[in-house]
N, C-alpha and C positions, 0 to 999 in steps of 0.2 A: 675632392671637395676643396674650394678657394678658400684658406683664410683672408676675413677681413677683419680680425681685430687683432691683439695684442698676437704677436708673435710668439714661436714657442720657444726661435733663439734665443729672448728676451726677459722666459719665466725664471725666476730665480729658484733654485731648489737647496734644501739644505739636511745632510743627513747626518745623524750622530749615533753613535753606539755600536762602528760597527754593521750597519744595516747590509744584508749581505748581498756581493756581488751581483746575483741574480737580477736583483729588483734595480740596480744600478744598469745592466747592459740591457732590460727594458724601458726603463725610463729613455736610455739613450737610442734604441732603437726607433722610438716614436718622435724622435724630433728632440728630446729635451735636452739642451748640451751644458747647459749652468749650471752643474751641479757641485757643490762643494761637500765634501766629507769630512768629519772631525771623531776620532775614535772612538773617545768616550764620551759621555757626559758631561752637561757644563751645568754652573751655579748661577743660580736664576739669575745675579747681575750679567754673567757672561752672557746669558742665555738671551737679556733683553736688549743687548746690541747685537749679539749676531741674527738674530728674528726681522731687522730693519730692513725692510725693500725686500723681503723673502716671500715667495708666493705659494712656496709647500713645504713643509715640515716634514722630517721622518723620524721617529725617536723608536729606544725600545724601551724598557723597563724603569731606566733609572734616570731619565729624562723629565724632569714637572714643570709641566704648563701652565702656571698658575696666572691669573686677571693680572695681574704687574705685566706677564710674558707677553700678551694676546694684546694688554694696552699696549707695548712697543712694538707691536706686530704691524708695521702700517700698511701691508698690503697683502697679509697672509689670505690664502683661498681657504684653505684645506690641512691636515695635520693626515699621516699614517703612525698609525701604533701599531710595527712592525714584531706583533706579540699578539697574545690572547685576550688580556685587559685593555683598560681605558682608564682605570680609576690613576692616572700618572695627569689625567690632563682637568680642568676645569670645567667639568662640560657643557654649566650651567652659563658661565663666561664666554666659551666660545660659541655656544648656541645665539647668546643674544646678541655678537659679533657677526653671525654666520657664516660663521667655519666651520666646513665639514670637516667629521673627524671619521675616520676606518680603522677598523681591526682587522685581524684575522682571527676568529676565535674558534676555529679548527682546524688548522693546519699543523700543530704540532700535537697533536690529541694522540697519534699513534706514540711518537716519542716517550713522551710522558709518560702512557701505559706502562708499557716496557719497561719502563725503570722502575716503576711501582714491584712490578710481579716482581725481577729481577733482586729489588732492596728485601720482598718478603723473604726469598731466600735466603739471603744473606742475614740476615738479623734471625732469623729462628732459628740458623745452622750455627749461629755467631760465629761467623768468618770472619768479622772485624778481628774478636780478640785473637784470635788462631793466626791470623796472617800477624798481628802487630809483633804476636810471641818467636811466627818464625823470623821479622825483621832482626828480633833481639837476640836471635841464637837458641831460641827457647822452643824445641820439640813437645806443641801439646795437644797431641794426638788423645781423643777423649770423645765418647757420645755422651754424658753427661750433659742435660740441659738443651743439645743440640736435635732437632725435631722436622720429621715431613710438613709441606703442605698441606697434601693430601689427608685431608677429613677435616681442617682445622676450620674455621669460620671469620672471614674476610669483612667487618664492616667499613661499608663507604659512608663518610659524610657527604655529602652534593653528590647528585645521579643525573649530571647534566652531559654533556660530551665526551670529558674525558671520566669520569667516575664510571657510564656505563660500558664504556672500552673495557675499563680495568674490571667489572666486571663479568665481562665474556670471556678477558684472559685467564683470572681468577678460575672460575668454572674448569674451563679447559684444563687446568692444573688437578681438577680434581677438589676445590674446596666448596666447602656451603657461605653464600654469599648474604648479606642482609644490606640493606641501603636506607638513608635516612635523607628526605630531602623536604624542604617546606612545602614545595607545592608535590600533589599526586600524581605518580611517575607509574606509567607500565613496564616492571620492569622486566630486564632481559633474561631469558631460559630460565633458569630454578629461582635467580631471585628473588627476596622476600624486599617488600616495601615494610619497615618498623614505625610507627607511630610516632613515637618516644623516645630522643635521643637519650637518656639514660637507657631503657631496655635496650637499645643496639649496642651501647659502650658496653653492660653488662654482660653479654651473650658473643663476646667476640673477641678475639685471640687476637688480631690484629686489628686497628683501626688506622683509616688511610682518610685525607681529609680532598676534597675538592666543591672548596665554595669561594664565593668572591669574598670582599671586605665591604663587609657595608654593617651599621648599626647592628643588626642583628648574628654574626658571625664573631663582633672583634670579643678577642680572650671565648670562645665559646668554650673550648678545653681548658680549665683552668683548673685549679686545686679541688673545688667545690665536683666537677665532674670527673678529673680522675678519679677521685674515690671510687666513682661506680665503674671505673676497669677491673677486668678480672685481674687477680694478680699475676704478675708475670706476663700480660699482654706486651703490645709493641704499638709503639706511634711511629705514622709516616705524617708528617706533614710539606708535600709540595703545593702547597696554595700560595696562600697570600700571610705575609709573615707576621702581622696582627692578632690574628684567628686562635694561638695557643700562647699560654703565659708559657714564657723559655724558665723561668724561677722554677714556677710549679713542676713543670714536666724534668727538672734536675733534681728535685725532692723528690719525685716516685721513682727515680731511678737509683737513686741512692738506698732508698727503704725497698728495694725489691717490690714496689709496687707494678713499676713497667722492669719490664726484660733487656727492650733497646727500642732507638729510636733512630728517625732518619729524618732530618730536617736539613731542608733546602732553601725556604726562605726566611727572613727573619727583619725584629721591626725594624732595625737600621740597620742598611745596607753601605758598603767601602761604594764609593761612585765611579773607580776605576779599579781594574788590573793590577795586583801589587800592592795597592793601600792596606793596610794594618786594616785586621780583622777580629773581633774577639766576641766572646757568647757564654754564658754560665756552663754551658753543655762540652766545652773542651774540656777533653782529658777525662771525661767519664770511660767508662768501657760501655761494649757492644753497642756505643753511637754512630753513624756514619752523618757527616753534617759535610755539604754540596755548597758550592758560590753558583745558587740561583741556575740552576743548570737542568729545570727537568725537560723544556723541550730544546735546550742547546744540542741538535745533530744536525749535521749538514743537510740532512732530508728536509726536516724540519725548517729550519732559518731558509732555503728556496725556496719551500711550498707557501710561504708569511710572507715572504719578499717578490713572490708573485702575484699571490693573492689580494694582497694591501696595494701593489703597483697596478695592480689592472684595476681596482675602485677606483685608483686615483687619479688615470688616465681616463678614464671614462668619465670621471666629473669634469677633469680641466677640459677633454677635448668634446663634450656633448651635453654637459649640464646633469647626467645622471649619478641619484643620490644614495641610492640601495643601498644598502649597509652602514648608512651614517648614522652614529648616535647624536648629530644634535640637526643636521638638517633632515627636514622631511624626504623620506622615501620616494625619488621622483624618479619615472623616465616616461622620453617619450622619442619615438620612429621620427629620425630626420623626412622633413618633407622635402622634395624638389623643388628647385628655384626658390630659396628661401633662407634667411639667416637665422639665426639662433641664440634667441637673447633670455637672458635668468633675473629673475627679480628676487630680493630676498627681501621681506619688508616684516615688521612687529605685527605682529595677529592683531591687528583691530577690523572692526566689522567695515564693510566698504570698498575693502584696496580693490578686489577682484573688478569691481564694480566700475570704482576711475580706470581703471586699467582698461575695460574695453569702450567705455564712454570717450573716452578721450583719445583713443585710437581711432574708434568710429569717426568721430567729427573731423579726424584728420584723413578719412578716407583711408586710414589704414588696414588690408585686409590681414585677418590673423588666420594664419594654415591649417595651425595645432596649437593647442595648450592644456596644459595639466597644471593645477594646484593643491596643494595639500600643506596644513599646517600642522603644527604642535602647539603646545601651552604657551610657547613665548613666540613663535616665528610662521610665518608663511611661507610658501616658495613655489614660483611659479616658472614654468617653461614654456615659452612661447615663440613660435615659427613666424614668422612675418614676411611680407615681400620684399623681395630684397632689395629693390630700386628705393624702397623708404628706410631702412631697417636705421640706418642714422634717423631720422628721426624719430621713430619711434620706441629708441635706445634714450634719445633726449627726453622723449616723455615720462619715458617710464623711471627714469632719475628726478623725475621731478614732480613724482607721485608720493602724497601724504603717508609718514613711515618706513619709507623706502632705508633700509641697513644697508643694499648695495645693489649693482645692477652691473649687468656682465654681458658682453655681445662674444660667443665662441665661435662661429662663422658666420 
């Protein structure tokens, strides 16, 4: 296939945090050779010079796209969130910009399990305090306090990708599993869906948390609901570091409320490698506390770095939108003898309309086209003959609402 628009020598690309190799030697296998890499994270001033003339983004975690970033964006297509989330980026901002944005939000799901089971271990054998006592010369060899999996009662918050992994792993250990999620989940082998996140906190030796950050999650674990833990239970939280007050959950470890905890994310985060770090939760015993590492394995950051690379190839080089949270979900089968132009226009009633009225009267024939919109945007793909596809690339830039218009062959 001949390109006739913007070159791919040409696309600017711009990766930060690390993004791993993988997703880098297919970017460059398809043609894309401008790409600049910058380790870690930058502060939204750095953030909105380096964004200028940049036409894809790739962040993970500790990267925020905030409306300041997207205004100095002058020529951004697309963002990858080379991670599970999205909540890093603006979405409402880039939506009415439209810019696609991608995740991958199962590709380190197996990871992540694994560490879950892996942390139950270790916290109800308390291997923390055992290992810290042999660091210090201190043999304390002891069953006291130290306990199987097997028969104890695993509760998940969120029963979404990776909550229902952890619990098949769970099962497979031998434990009774319970799950608590807002919406109605079938869930997997034994089981039980709980109504009532206090009855799940209540009934459960360990709680392990997996939800997003949104209005209804942040502090959900807080003073007011540990109380209803058994005493002596265990918190895991790898979500999102909003979701538990760090105060509260250092008071029930202190009072023998919780036994131990495993916390991996937290509400501020160091933005690089080596920056000073600090949490209420240092220096307690049987804590294990992670820098943000549940799906960090090399499995994991390839299978994200391929995954987010191929949505993102498939948008710049074909116009398709699947898995984007703010452009609509579009594709559509290249036609023969035909170029390939993308309209991105504000949802008002009509556009679809001038769109093909004014192609018509130009004698322009269209191949194919698909449109679908959301709340704020529309987006259409449209094949054209090629011997017009200039002008009817002019047209379509010069249709009522138009946010952007894009010719990719």
């Amino acid at each position: 296939m001949t390109r006739t628009s913007y070159p791919k020598s040409k696309i600017r690309i711009l990766l930060l945090e690390n993004i791993s190799s993988a997703a880098v030697a297919e970017l460059r296998a398809d043609g894309y050779a401008d790409i600049r890499e910058i380790k870690g994270a930058l502060s939204e001033a750095e953030l909105c010079e380096a964004v200028k003339g940049v036409h894809l983004a790739g962040i993970r975690s500790k990267t925020q796209i905030t409306k300041r970033v997207l205004d100095s964006a002058d020529k951004l297509l697309a963002i990858g969130c080379f991670c599970i989330g999205v909540n890093q980026v603006d979405l409402g901002a880039a939506t009415k910009k439209g810019v696609a944005v991608f995740n991958a939000p199962y590709s380190n799901t197996r990871s992540v399990a694994e560490l879950i089971i892996g942390l139950c271990v270790m916290l109800i054998r308390k291997i923390v305090d055992k290992n810290a006592a042999a660091h210090a010369g201190i043999w304390l060899k002891e069953a006291s306090g130290s306990f199987e999996l097997r028969g104890k009662t695993l509760g998940i918050i969120g029963y979404g990708n990776i909550g229902s992994q952890v619990s098949n792993m769970a099962e497979a250990m031998g434990m009774h599993v319970l799950c608590y999620d807002i919406a109605t989940k079938l869930p997997h082998g034994n089981a039980k869906q709980i109504r009532e996140l206090k009855d799940l906190l209540k009934a459960s030796d360990i709680v392990t948390l997996h939800v997003p950050s949104d209005a209804t999650t942040r502090n959900m674990i807080n003073a007011e609901t540990l109380k209803s833990m058994k005493k002596g239970s265990i918190l895991i939280n790898h979500s999102r570091g909003d979701v538990v007050d760090l105060d509260a959950v250092a008071k029930a470890l202190k009072t023998g409320r919780l036994a131990g905890a495993a916390i991996d994310v937290f509400p501020e985060e160091p933005e690089k490698n080596g920056d000073a770090f600090a949490t209420v939760l240092q220096g307690l015993p049987n804590v294990i506390l992670t820098p943000h590492i549940g799906g960090s394995t090399e499995e994991a950051q390839a299978n994200i770095g391929l995954d987010v690379t191929s949505k993102l190839i498939k948008y710049l080089d074909f116009g398709t939108s699947e898995g984007s949270h703010t452009v609509p979900a579009v594709s559509l089968s290249p036609q023969a003898g035909t170029h390939r132009i993308l309209h991105i226009h504000k949802n008002i009633p009509g556009v679809l309309g001038q769109i093909n009225s004014r192609l018509s009267k130009s004698n322009i024939n269209i191949a194919g086209q698909y449109l679908k919109t959301n709340d704020e945007i529309g987006y259409v793909i449209l094949d054209v003959d090629s011997k017009l596809s200039q002008e009817a690339f002019e047209i379509l830039k010069g249709i009522k609402g138009t946010i952007r218009a894009r010719m990719v062959y």
